[in-house]
C-alpha positions as CSV (number, residue, x, y, z in Angstrom):
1,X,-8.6,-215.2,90.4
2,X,-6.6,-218.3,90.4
3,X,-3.7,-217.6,88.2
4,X,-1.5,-221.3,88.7
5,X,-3.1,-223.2,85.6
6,X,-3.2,-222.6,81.7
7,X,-6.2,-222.4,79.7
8,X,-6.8,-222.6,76.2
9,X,-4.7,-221.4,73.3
10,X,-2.7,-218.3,73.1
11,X,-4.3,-216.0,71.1
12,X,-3.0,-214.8,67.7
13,X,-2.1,-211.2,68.7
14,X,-0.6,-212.1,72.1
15,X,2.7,-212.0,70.3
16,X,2.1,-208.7,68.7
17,X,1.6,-207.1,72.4
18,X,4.6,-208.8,73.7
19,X,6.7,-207.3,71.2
20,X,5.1,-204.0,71.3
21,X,5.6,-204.0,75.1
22,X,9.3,-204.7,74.3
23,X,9.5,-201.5,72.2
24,X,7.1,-199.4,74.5
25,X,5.7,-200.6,77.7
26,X,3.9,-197.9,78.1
27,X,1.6,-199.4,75.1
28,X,-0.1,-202.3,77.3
29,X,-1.3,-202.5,80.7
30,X,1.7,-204.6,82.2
31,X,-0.1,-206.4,84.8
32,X,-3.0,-207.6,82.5
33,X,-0.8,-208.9,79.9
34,X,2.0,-210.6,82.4
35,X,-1.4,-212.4,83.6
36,X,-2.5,-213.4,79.9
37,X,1.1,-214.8,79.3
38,X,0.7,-216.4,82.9
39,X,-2.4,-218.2,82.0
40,X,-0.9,-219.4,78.5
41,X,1.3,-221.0,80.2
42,X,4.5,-218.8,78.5
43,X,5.9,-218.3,82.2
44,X,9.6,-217.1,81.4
45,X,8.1,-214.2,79.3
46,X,5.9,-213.3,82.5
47,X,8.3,-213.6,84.2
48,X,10.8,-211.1,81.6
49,X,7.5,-208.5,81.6
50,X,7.5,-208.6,85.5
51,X,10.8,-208.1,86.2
52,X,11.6,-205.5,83.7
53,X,8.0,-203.5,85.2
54,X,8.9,-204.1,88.6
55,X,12.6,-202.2,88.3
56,X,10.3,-199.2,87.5
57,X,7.4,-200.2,90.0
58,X,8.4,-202.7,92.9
59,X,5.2,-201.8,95.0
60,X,2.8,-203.0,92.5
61,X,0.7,-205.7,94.5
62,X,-0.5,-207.2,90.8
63,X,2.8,-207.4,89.0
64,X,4.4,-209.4,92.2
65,X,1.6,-211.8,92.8
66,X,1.7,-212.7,89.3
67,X,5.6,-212.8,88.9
68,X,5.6,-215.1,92.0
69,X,3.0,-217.3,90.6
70,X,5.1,-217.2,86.8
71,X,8.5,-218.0,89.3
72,X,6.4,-221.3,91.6
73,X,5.1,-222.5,88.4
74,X,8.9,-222.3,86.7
75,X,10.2,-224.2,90.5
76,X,11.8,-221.1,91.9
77,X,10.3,-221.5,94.8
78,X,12.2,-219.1,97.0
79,X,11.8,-216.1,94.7
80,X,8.5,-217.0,94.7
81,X,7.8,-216.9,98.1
82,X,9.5,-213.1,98.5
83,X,7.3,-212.1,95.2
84,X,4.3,-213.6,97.2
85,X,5.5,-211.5,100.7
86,X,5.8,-208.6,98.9
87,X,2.6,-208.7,97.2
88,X,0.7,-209.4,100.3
89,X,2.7,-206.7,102.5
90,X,1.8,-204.3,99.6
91,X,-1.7,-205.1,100.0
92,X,-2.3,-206.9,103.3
93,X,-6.1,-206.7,102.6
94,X,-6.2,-209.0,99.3
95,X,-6.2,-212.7,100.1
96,X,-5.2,-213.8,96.9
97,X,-1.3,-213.5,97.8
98,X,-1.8,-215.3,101.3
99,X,-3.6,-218.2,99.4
100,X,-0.4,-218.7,97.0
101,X,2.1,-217.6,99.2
102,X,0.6,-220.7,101.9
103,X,0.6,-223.0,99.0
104,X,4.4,-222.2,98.5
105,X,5.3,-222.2,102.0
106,X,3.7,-225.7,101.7
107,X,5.8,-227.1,98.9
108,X,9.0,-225.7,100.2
109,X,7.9,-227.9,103.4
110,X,7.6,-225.2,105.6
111,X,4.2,-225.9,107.2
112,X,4.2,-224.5,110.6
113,X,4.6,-220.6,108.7
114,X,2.4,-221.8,106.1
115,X,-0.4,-222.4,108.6
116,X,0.4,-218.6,110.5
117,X,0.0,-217.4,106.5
118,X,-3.1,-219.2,106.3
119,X,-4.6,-217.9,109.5
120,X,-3.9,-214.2,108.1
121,X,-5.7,-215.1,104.8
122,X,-8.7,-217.0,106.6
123,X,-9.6,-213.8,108.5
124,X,-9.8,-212.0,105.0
125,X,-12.1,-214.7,104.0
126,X,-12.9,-217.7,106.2
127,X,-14.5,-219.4,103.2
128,X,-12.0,-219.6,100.7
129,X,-11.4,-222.9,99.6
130,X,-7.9,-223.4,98.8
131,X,-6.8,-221.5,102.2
132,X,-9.1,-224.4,103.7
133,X,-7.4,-227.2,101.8
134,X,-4.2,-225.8,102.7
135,X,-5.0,-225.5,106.1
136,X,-6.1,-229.1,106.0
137,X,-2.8,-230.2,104.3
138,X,-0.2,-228.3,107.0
139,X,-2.3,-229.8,109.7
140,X,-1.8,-233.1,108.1
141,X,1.5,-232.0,108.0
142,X,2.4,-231.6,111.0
143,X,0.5,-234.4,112.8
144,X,3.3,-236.8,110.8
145,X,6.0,-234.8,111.6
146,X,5.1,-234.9,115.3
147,X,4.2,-238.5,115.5
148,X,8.1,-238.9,113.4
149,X,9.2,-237.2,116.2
150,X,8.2,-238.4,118.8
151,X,5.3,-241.5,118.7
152,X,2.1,-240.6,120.6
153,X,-0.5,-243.2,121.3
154,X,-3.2,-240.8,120.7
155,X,-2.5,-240.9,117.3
156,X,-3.3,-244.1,114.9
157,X,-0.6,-244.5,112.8
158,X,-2.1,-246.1,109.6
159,X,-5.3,-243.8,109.7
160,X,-2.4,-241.3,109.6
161,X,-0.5,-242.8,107.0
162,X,-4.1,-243.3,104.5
163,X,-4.8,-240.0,105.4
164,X,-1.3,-238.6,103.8
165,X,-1.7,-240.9,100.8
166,X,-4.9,-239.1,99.9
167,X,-3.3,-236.0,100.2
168,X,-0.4,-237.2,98.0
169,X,2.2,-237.5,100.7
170,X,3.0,-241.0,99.6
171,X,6.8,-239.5,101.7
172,X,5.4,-238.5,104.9
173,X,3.3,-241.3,105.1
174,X,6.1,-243.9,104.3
175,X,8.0,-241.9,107.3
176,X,5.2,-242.4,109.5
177,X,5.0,-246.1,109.1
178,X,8.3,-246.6,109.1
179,X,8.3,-245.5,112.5
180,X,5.3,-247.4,114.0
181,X,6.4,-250.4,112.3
182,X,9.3,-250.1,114.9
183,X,7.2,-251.0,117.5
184,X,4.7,-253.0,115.8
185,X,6.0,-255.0,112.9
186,X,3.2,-257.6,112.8
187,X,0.4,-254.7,112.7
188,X,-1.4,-256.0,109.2
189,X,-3.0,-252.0,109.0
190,X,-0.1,-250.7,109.2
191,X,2.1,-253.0,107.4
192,X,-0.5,-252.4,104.1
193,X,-0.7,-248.5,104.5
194,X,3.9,-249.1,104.4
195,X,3.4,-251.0,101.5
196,X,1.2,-248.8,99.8
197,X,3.2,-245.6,100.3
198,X,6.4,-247.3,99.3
199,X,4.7,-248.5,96.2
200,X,3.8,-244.8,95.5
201,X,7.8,-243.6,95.5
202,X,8.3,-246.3,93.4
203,X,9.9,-248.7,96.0
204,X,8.7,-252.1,94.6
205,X,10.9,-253.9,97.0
206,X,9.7,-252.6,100.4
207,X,6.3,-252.5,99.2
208,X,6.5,-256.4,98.1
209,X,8.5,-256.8,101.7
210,X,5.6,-255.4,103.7
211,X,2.7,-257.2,101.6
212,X,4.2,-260.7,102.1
213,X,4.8,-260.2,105.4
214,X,0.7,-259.0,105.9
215,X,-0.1,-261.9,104.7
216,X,1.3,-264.4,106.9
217,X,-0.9,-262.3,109.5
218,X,-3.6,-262.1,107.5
219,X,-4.3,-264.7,105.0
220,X,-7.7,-264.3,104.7
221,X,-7.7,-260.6,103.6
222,X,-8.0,-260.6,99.8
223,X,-7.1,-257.3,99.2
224,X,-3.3,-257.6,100.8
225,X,-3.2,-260.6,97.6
226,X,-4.5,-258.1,95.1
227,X,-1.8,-255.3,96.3
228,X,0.9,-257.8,96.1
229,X,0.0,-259.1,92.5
230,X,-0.1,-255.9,91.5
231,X,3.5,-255.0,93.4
232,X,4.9,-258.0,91.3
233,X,3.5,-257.4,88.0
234,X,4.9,-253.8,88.3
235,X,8.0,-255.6,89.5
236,X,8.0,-257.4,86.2
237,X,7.5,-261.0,87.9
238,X,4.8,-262.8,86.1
239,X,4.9,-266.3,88.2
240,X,4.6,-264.2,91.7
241,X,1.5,-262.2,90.8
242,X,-0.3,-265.6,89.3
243,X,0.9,-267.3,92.8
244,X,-0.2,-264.0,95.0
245,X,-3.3,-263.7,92.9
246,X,-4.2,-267.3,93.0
247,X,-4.0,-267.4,96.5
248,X,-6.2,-264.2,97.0
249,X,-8.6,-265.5,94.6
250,X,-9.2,-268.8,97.1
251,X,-10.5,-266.5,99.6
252,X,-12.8,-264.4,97.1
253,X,-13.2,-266.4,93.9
254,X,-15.8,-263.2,92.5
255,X,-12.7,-260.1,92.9
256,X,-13.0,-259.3,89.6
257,X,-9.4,-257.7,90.1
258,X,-8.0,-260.6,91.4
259,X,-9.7,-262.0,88.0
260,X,-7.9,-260.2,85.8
261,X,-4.4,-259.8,87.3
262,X,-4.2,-263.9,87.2
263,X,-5.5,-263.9,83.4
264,X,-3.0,-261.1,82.9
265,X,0.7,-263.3,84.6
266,X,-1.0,-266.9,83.7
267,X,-1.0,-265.2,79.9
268,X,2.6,-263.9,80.7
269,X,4.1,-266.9,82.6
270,X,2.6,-269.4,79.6
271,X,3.9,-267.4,76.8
């Protein structure tokens, strides 16, 4: 069971249980109502019930897995990842605390243990899903860091880079191009993959930077026009994005993006 998102609202007499478990925990099942308050998304009161169990019980494999997930969700992330240890030392035979415990190892950018954690859980079950995603992700991983490390011609760069951005790692892949742009600063791939990761942290300039210079390699490719209309209409600069889109629209008069972003800075730059 996947206890990370909320669903649906609280029901009436969740409050009523709370309270009685205040007075008498011995009223309610601890574990079964930390996991109701989990999945309403009232995470410091899971984490209040799991705590105040877990004095009495430290061992209990259900109470931990959900206090850690209560503690990620909150951004504790450290706690998390001993509540997640715990649970699966308890019971080494349940993958559900390998899955959550890779997907904080993960997030705390600790990818070479996440991926000995994943291996654990994939022998439980070789066809869970998120263990394979997560496997996928600190592979991903750790091909950038590599490459960051030390550049291998084996590996493309901006396939790299496009790869990271699709796995929302707008950071790793900036870093990546950042590096092969040291020894390639007129590669048009890479030079667009830059620009699009820098545009994803919110760097307007650098992605702008890389665009123009893309297109005096590539005039011809409409689509490095459209991503730098876009860079400066974000930027707030009307006249640059009718310019960039004016000139991507001379080499495909039918984008119907390039369409629109001129309509859009012609209306702004006239008004």
């Amino acid at each position: 069971m996947d206890l990370t998102q909320p669903s649906g609202p609280a029901p009436f007499h969740l409050d009523l249980r709370v309270l009685r478990f205040r007075t008498d925990p011995r009223r309610d099942e601890p574990a079964m109502l930390a996991q109701e308050l989990l999945t309403q998304g009232r995470l410091e009161e899971a984490v209040e019930l799991t705590e105040r169990t877990l004095e009495v019980d430290p061992t209990d494999a259900d109470l931990l897995l959900t206090h850690g997930c209560a503690l990620a969700r909150l951004g504790h992330l450290e706690t998390a990842q001993l509540a997640f240890t715990r649970a699966a030392k308890r019971d080494p035979e349940w993958v559900e605390p390998w899955v959550q415990l890779a997907e904080v190892l993960l997030t705390r950018g600790k990818p070479t243990r996440a991926v000995q954690v994943i291996e654990r859980g994939l022998a439980l079950d070789p066809s869970e899903p998120r263990l394979v995603r997560s496997q996928s992700r600190a592979t991903l991983e750790l091909r950038a860091r590599a490459y960051c490390e030390a550049p291998d011609e084996g590996e493309e760069p901006a396939m790299l880079a496009t790869q990271l951005l699709s796995a929302e790692r707008a950071d790793l892949a900036f870093e990546v191009t950042r590096t092969a742009l040291l020894a390639e600063l007129d590669d048009v791939d890479l030079l667009v993959a830059h620009a699009k990761a820098a545009r994803a942290m919110g760097d307007l300039d650098e992605a702008i930077s890389a665009l123009r210079t893309a297109t005096y390699e590539a005039q011809d490719w409409a689509e490095i026009w459209r991503l730098l209309a876009e860079a400066h209409e974000a930027a707030g600069e009307s006249e640059e994005a009718r310019q960039a889109a004016a000139k991507g629209l001379l080499v495909d008069p039918s984008d119907a993006a390039l369409i629109a972003l001129h309509e859009r800075a012609e209306t702004l730059v006239t008004l």
